[in-house]
KOLVO-361202 format. One line per field, with one value per residue (C-alpha): residue number from 1; chain; x, y, z. Coordinates in pm, 1 decimal, always signed. Layout:
<pts>
num <- NUM | ...
cadena <- A | ...
east <- X | ...
north <- Y | ...
up <- Z | ...
</pts>
This chain:
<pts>
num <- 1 | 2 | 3 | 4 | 5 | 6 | 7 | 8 | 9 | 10 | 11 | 12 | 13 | 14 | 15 | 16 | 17 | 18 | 19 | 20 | 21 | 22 | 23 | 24 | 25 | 26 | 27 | 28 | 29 | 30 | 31 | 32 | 33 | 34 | 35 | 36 | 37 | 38 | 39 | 40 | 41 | 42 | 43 | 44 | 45 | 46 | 47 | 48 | 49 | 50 | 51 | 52 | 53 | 54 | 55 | 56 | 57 | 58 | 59 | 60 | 61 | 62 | 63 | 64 | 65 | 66 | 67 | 68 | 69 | 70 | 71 | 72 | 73 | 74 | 75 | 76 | 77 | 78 | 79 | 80 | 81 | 82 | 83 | 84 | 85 | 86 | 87 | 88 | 89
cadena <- A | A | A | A | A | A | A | A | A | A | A | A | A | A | A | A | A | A | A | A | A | A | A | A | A | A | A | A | A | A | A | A | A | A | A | A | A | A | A | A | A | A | A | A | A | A | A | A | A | A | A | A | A | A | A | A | A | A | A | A | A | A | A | A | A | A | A | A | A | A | A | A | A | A | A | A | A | A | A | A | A | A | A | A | A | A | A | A | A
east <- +354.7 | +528.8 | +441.1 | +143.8 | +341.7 | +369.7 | +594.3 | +545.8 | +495.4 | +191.7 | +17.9 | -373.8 | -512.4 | -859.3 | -1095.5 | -979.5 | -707.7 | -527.3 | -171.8 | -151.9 | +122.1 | +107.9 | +273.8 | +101.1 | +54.9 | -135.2 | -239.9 | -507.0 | -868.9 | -854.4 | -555.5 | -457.4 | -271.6 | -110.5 | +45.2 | +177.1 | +11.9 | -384.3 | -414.2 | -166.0 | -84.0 | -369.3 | -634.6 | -550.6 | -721.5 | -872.1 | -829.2 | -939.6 | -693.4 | -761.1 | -724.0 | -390.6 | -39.9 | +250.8 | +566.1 | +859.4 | +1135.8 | +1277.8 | +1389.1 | +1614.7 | +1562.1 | +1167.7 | +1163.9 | +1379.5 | +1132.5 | +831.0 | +991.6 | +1077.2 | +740.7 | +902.8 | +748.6 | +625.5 | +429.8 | +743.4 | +928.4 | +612.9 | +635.6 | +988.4 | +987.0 | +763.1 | +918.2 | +1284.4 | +1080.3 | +943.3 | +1315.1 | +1430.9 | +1205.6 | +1295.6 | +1694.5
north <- -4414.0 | -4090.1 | -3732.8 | -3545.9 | -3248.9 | -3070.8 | -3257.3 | -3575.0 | -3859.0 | -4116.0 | -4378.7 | -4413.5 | -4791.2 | -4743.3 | -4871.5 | -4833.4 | -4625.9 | -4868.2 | -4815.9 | -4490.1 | -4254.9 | -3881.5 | -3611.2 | -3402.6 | -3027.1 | -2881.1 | -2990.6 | -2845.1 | -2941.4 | -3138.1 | -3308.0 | -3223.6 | -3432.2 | -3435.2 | -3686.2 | -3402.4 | -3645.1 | -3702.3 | -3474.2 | -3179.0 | -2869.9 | -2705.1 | -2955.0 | -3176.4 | -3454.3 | -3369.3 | -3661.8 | -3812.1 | -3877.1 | -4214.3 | -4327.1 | -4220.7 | -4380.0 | -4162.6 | -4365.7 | -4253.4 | -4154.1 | -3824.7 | -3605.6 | -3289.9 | -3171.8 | -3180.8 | -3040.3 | -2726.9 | -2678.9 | -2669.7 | -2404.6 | -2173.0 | -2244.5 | -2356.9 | -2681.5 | -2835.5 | -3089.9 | -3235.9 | -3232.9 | -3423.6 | -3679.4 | -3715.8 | -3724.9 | -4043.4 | -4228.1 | -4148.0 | -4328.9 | -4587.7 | -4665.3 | -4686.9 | -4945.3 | -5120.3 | -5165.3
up <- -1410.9 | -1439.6 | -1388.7 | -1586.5 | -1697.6 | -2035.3 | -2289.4 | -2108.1 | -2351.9 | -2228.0 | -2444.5 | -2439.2 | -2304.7 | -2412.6 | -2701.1 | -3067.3 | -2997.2 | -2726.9 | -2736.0 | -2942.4 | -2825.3 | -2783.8 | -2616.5 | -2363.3 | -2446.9 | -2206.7 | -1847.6 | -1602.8 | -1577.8 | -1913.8 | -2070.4 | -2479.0 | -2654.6 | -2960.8 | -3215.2 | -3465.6 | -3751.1 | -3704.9 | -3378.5 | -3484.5 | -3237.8 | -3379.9 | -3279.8 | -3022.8 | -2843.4 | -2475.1 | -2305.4 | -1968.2 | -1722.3 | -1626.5 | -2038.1 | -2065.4 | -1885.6 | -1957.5 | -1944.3 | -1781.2 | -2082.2 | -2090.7 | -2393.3 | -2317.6 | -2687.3 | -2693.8 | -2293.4 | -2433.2 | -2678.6 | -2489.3 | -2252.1 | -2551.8 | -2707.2 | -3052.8 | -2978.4 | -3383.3 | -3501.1 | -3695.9 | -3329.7 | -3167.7 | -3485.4 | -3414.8 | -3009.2 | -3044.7 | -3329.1 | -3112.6 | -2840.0 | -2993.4 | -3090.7 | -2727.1 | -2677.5 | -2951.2 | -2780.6
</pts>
């Protein structure tokens, strides 16, 4: 399991939305979460900690984002699907 930090991607294990991937956007007491399609920037998920795994893939593009703040829903969409690719190989 890799780091909880902001922009990390992590997948949720629990109930009827096992295996459901998201990106983390914000940290602290709570974790939010958003998939930039049903959970968009604007509302995302809080989450509990010990329902979500992130997995350990790293994405310069999406990273630069979130320290600029120009981070998108379209760029969340995209950050997964690229992921979901990489597993694919």
């Amino acid at each position: 399991m890799a780091d909880i930090k902001k922009g990390s991607i992590c997948r949720c294990f629990v109930r009827q939305k096992i295996g459901t991937y998201y990106i983390i956007v914000e940290t602290g007491n709570v974790i939010k979460v958003s998939d930039g399609k049903y959970r968009p920037l604007s509302n995302p998920k809080v989450k509990n900690l010990k329902h979500l795994e992130t997995v350990d893939y790293e994405d310069k593009e999406r990273i630069r984002m979130i320290e600029n703040n120009r981070l998108q829903n379209e760029n969340i969409k995209y950050s997964i699907k690229k992921y979901l690719a990489h597993l694919d190989k």
